[in-house]
Structure formats: C-alpha cells, structure tokens
C-alpha positions as CSV (number, residue, x, y, z in Angstrom):
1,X,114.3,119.2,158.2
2,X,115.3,119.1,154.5
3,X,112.8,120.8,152.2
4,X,113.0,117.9,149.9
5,X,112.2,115.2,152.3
6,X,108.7,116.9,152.9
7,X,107.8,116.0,149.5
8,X,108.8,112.7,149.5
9,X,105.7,110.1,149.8
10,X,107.8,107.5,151.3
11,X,110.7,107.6,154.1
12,X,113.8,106.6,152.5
13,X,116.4,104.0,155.1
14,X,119.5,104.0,154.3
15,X,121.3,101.3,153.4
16,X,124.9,100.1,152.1
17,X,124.7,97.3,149.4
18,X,126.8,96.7,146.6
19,X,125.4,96.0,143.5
20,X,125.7,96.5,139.4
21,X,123.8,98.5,137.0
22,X,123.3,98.2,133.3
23,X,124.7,100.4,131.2
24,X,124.8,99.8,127.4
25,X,124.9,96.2,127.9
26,X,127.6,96.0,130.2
27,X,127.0,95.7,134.4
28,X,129.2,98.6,136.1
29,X,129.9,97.9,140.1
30,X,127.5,100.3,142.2
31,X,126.5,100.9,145.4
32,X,122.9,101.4,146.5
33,X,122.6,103.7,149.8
34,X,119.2,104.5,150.6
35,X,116.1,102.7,149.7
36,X,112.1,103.3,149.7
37,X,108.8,101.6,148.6
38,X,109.3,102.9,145.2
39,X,112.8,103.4,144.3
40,X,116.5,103.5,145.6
41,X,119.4,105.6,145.2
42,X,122.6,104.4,143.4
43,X,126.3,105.7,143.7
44,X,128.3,105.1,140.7
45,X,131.5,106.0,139.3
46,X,131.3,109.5,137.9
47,X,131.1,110.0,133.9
48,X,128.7,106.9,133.7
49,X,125.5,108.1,132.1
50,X,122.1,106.4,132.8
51,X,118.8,107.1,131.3
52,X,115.7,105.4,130.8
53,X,115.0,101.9,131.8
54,X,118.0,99.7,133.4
55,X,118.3,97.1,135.1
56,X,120.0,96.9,139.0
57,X,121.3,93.2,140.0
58,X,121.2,93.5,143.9
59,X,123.7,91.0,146.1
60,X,120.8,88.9,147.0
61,X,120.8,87.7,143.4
62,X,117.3,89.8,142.8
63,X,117.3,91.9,139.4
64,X,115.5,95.0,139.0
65,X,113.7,96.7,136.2
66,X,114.3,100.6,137.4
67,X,113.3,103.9,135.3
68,X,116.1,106.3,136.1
69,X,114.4,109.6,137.7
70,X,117.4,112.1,138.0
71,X,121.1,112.0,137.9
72,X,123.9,114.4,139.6
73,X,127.3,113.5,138.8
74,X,127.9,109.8,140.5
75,X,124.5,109.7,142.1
76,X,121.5,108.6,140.4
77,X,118.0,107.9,141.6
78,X,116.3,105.2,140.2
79,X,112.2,104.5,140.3
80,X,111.6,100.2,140.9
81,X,109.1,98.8,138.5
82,X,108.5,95.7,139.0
C-alpha cells in the first residue's frame, strides 16, 4: 500500500469528469480523476499555474470554491470549500 494513502483521512474514488478551472479569469478545460469528502484531484494542461482560491465548474453545472493544496506539473490537488 502507498505510504501516502495511510495518511490520507478520507478514501479517494476515482472518477473521470471533465470540467474547467479558473485561472486568471479565464476557465481552462480540465479533467477531475479522483475525488474525496474534502477535495479532488485535477489534470490540467501542463504550464498552467494555480494557486490560492479558484473556482472548478463541474459537468453537472455545480461551481466550486477550491483552495489549491499542491501542484506537480499538470496535476493539481484542490481542497473543496464550500
């Protein structure tokens, strides 16, 4: 088992979604593939750069307020907070 996962307080599922992300004022096309109580996990195209709040419009027409956590390259994990 991953080191990582035994630290996590939540079980992440995996999911595929499409959705976009708000960067500078602008929505860029993402993905979202995993998910947990508190946060998801966003694949984006690499050289974007997220920090701080954002927003994440999901395919269901919901809009999230998110806190960006950590970024590596294209994948960025996001904290939900509302």
């Amino acid at each position: 088992m991953d080191a990582r996962a035994d630290r996590r307080r939540y079980p992440r599922r995996v999911r595929v979604w499409s959705g976009q992300v708000r960067v500078g004022g602008i929505a860029v096309d993402c993905a979202v593939s995993n998910e947990s109580v508190e946060g998801l996990k966003l694949i984006t195209e690499t050289g974007i750069l997220l920090r701080g709040e954002t927003f994440v419009h999901l395919p269901d027409g919901t809009t999230r307020r998110c806190l960006v956590r950590w970024q590596r390259l294209n994948e960025v994990g996001v904290r939900l907070l509302d």
